[in-house]
C-alpha positions as CSV (number, residue, x, y, z in Angstrom):
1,X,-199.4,91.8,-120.6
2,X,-195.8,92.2,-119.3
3,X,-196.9,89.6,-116.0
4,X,-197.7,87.1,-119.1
5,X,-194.8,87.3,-120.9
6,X,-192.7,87.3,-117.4
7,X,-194.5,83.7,-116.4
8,X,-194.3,82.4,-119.8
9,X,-190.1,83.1,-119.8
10,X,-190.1,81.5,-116.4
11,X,-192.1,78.3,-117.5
12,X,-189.7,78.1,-121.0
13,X,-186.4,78.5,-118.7
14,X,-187.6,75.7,-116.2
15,X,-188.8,73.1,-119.4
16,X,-185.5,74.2,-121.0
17,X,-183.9,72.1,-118.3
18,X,-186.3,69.1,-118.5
19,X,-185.6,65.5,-119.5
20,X,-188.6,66.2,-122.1
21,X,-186.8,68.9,-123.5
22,X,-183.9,67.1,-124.3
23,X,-185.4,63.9,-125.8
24,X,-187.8,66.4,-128.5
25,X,-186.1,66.8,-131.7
26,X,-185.2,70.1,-133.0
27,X,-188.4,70.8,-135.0
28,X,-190.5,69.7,-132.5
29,X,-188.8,72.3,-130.0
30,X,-189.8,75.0,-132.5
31,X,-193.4,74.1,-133.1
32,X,-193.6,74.2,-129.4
33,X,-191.9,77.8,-129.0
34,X,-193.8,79.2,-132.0
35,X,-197.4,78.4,-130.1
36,X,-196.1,79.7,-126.7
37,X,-194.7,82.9,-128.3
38,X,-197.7,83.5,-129.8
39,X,-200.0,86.2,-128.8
40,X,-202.9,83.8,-129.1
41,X,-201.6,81.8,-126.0
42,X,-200.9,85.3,-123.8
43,X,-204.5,85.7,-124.2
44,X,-205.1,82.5,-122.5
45,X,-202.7,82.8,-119.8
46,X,-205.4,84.7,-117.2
47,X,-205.7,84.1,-113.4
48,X,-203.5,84.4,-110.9
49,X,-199.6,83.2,-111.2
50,X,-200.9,79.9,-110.1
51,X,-204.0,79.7,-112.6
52,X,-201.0,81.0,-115.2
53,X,-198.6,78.6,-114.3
54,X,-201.5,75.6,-114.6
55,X,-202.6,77.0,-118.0
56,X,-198.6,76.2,-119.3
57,X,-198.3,72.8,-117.7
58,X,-201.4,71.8,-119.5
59,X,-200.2,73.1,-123.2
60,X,-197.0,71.5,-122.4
61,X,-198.5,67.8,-121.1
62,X,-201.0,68.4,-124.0
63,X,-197.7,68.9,-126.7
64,X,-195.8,66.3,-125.2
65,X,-199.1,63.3,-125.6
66,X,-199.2,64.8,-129.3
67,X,-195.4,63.6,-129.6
68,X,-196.1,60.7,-128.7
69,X,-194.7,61.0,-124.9
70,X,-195.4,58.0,-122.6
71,X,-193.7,58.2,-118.9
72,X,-191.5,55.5,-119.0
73,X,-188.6,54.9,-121.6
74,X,-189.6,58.1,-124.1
75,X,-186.8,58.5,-126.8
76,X,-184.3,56.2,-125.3
């Protein structure tokens, strides 16, 4: 479990510094942080550091279409 929660700081520390990041407002940020804290989501995070990584991209991409996130001029 302690591998999971090691990945899971790594991915929140390199999103922290996104372009995203910065354009969610605060109460988006903590939705976000309250599922990928959550035990539920270590459970998912199986495979190798790769497979792990992959897992967090996809719940991240998957938040950010929910938001409304389109690639081009998003909360400008």
């Amino acid at each position: 479990m302690e591998e999971k929660v090691e990945i899971r700081d790594e991915y929140l520390k390199m999103i922290y510094n996104s372009w995203t990041w910065d354009r969610l407002y605060p109460q988006e940020k903590k939705r976000f942080l309250d599922l990928i804290t959550s035990d539920h989501i270590l459970k998912l995070l199986k495979g190798t550091r790769a497979a792990r990584w992959n897992i967090l991209n996809g719940l991240y991409e998957s938040f950010l279409i929910g938001v409304g996130y389109t690639p081009t001029d998003w909360r400008e």
